[in-house]
MARPASE-991190 format. One line per field, with one value per residue (C-alpha): residue in three letters; chain; x, y, z. Coordinates in Angstrom, 3 decimals, m for minus. Layout:
BEGIN
residu = c(ALA  ...);
chaine = c(A  ...);
xx = c(X  ...);
yy = c(Y  ...);
zz = c(Z  ...);
//
This chain:
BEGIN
residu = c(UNK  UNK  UNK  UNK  UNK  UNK  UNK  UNK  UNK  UNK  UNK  UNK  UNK  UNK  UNK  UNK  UNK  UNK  UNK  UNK  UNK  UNK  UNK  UNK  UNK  UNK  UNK  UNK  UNK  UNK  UNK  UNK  UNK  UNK  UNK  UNK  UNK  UNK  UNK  UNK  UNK  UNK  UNK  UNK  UNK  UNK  UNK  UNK  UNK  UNK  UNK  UNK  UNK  UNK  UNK  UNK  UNK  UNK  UNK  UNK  UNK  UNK  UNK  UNK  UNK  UNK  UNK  UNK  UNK  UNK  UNK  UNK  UNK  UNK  UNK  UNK  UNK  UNK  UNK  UNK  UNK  UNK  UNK  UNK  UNK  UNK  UNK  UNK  UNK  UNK  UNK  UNK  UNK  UNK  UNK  UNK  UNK  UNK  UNK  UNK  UNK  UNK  UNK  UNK  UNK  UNK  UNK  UNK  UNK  UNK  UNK  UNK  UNK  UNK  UNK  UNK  UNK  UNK  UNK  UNK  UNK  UNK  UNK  UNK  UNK  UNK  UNK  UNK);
chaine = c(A  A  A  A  A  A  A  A  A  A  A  A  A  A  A  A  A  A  A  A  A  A  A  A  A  A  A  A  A  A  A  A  A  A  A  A  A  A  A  A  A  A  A  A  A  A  A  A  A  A  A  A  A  A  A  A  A  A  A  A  A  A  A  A  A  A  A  A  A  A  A  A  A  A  A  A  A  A  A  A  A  A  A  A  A  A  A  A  A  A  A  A  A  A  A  A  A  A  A  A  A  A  A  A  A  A  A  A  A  A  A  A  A  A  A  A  A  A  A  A  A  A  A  A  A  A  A  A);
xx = c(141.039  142.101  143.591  142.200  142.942  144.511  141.868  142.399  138.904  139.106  136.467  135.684  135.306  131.012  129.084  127.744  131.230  134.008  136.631  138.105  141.934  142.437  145.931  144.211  142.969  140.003  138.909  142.493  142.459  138.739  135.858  132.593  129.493  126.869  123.392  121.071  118.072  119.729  120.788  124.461  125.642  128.893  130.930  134.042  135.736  134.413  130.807  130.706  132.068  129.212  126.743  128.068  128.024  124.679  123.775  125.565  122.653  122.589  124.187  123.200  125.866  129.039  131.996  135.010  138.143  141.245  142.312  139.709  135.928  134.040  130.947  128.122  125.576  122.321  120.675  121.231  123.811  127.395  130.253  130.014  130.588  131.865  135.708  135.052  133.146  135.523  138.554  137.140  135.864  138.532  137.987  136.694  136.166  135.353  131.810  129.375  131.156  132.987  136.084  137.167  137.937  139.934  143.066  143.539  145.586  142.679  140.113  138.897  141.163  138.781  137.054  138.722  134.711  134.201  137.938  137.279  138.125  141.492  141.683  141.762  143.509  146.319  147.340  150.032  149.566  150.765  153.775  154.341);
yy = c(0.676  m2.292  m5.324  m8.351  m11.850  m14.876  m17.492  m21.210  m23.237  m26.821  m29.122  m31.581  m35.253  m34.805  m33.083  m29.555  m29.173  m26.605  m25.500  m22.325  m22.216  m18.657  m16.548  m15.057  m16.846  m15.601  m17.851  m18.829  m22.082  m22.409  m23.114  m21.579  m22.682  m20.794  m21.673  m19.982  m18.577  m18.456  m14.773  m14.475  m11.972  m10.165  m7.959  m10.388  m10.387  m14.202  m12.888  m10.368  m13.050  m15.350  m12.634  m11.674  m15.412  m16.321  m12.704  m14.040  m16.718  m20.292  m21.516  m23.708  m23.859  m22.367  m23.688  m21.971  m23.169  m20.876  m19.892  m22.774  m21.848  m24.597  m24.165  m26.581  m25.455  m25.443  m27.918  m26.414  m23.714  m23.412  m21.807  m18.874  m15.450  m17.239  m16.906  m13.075  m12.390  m13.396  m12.228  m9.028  m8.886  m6.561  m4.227  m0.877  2.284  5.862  7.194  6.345  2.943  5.169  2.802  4.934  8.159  6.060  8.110  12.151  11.360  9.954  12.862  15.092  18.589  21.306  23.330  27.478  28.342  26.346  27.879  29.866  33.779  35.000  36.815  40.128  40.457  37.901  40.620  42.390  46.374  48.918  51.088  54.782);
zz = c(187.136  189.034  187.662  185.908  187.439  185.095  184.661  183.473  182.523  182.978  182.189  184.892  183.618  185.029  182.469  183.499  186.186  185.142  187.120  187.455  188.128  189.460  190.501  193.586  196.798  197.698  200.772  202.570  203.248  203.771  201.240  200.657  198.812  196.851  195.608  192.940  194.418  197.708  198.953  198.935  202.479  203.175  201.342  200.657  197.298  197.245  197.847  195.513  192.932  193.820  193.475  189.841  188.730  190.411  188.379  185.169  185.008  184.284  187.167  189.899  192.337  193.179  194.945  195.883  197.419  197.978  194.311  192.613  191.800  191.020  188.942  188.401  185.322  185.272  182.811  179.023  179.748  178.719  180.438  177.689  179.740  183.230  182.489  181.713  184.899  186.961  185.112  185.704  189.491  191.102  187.327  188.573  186.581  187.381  188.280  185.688  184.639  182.068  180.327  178.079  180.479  183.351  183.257  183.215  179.637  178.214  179.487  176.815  177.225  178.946  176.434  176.441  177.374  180.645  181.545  185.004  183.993  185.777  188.856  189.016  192.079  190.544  187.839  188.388  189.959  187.724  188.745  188.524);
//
């Protein structure tokens, strides 16, 4: 299933700038830098984040620096939605995206039908 990551949202004192205070690094001690409408390569955690912001819509750039993503709005948008897509980036769920069914305790018990018949062979022989 994964597990979420602690987010902090700070306003930045320029309109349309909010900072995210994360408890991951995701670049080290480097930066990188995304821009909408640009294509967004490699298979990093900090790529895939940019891809799922950029995806989220309404942004314009993307800044990230160790455990600190910077985002700058585009004109009209709120931050609405960005906290929760990056909260959940390393949230994974079985095939099919299925929540509810993560864990064998949560799986619906087998129904006695689709129960494989018992082996023949398995029973035990008959004495004299």
């Amino acid at each position: 299933m994964g597990q979420p990551i602690t987010v902090v949202e700070r306003r930045s004192s320029r309109p349309g700038i909010y900072r995210y205070e994360i408890n991951r690094s995701l670049t080290g001690m480097g930066h990188e830098r995304y821009v909408a409408g640009q294509v967004v390569e490699g298979d990093r955690p900090v790529d895939e984040l940019a891809r799922r912001l950029l995806a989220h819509g309404g942004i314009d750039a993307i800044h990230v620096n160790g455990s600190v993503v910077t985002v700058e709005l585009a004109r009209g948008y709120d931050s609405t939605g960005i906290a929760d897509v990056i909260r959940d980036l390393y949230i994974f769920y079985g095939q099919g995206g299925d929540a509810t069914a993560t864990d064998a305790s949560d799986a619906p018990a087998p129904d006695a039908a689709d129960a494989p018949a018992p082996d023949a062979a398995a029973e035990p022989a008959a004495t004299s």
